[in-house]
C-alpha positions in Angstrom: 0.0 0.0 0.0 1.2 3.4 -0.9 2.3 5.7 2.3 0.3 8.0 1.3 -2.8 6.0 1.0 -1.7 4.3 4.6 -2.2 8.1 5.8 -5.3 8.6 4.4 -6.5 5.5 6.0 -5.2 5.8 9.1 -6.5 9.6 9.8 -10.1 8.2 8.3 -10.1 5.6 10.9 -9.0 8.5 13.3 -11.8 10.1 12.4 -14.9 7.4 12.5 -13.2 6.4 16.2 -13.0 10.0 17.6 -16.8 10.6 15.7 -17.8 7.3 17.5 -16.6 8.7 21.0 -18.7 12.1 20.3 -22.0 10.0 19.7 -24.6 10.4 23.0 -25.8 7.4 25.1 -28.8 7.5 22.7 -26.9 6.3 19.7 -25.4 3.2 21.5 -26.9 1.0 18.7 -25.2 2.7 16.1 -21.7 2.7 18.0 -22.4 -1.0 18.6 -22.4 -1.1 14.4 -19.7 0.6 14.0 -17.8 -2.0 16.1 -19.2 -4.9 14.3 -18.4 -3.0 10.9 -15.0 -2.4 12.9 -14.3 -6.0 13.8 -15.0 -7.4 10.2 -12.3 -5.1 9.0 -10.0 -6.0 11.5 -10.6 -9.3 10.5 -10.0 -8.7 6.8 -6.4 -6.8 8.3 -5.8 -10.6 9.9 -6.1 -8.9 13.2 -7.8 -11.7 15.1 -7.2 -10.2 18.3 -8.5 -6.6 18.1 -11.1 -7.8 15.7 -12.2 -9.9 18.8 -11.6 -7.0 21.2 -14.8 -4.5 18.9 -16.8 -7.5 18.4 -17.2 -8.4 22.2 -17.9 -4.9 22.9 -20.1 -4.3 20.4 -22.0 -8.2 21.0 -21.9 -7.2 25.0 -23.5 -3.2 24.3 -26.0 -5.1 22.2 -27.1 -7.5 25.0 -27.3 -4.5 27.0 -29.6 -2.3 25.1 -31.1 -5.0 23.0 -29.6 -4.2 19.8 -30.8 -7.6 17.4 -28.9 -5.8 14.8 -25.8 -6.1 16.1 -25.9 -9.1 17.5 -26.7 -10.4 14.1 -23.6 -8.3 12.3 -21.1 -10.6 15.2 -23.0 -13.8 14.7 -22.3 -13.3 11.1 -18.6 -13.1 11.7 -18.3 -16.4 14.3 -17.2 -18.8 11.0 -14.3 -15.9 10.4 -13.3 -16.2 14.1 -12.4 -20.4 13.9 -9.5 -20.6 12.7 -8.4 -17.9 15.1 -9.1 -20.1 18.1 -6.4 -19.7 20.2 -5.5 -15.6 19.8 -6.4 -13.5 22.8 -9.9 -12.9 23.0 -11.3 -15.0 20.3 -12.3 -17.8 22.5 -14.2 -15.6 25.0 -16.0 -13.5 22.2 -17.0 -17.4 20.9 -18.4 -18.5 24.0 -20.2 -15.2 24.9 -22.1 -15.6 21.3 -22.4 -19.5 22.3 -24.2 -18.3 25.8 -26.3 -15.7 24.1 -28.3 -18.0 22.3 -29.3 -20.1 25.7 -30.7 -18.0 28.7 -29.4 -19.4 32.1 -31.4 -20.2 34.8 -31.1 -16.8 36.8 -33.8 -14.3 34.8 -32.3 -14.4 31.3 -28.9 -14.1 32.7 -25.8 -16.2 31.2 -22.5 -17.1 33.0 -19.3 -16.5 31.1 -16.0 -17.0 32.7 -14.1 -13.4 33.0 -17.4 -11.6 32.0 -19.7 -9.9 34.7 -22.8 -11.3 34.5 -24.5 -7.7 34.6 -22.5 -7.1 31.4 -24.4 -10.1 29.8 -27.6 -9.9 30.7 -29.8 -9.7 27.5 -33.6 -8.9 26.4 -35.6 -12.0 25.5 -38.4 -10.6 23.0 -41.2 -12.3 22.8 -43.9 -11.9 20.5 -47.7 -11.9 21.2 -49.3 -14.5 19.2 -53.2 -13.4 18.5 
């Protein structure tokens, strides 16, 4: 890659992460996005470990607000994550996806090893059949 495209690159990705930090509370769901968008292109960069890194934050800020969207942008990246297995992070973004898709037996809450269980805790929706 040209250095002058690598600048370019790098002060655009300068940019989206210091726009992301100015976004309000409100707009979690869209910051959650942009760290799914951000952890596929870290994957692409064959960055398993910081791709793991956006995609457990965004997976866990989804969970939190109930953000289906994002959780659906990480699922899609699991397969991308396998052959990454043993780089920091990777396993624990693989089992917090595995626990999300089974609620424990505490309220909806899951148990992941090194993850707070507040930080887990995710909506159930449930829709009324008439």
């Amino acid at each position: 890659m040209p250095s002058q495209l690598r600048r370019s690159t790098a002060r655009a990705h300068q940019l989206i992460t210091e726009g992301e930090r100015l976004l309000p509370t409100a707009r979690d769901k869209t910051k959650g996005v942009f760290l799914a968008y951000r952890a596929a292109r870290y994957l692409d960069q064959k960055q398993p470990e910081t791709a793991a890194a956006a995609a457990t934050q965004s997976l866990l800020m989804a969970r939190r607000i109930g953000g289906p969207r994002c959780v659906s942008l990480v699922n899609d990246l699991l397969p991308r994550f396998k052959p990454y297995a043993r780089a920091d992070g990777v396993p624990k973004i693989l089992q917090l996806a595995a626990a999300g898709r089974s609620t424990g037996s505490d309220g909806g809450r899951v148990h992941v090893p090194g993850i707070p269980v507040q930080a887990i805790t995710f909506r159930a929706s449930f829709e009324a059949v008439v």
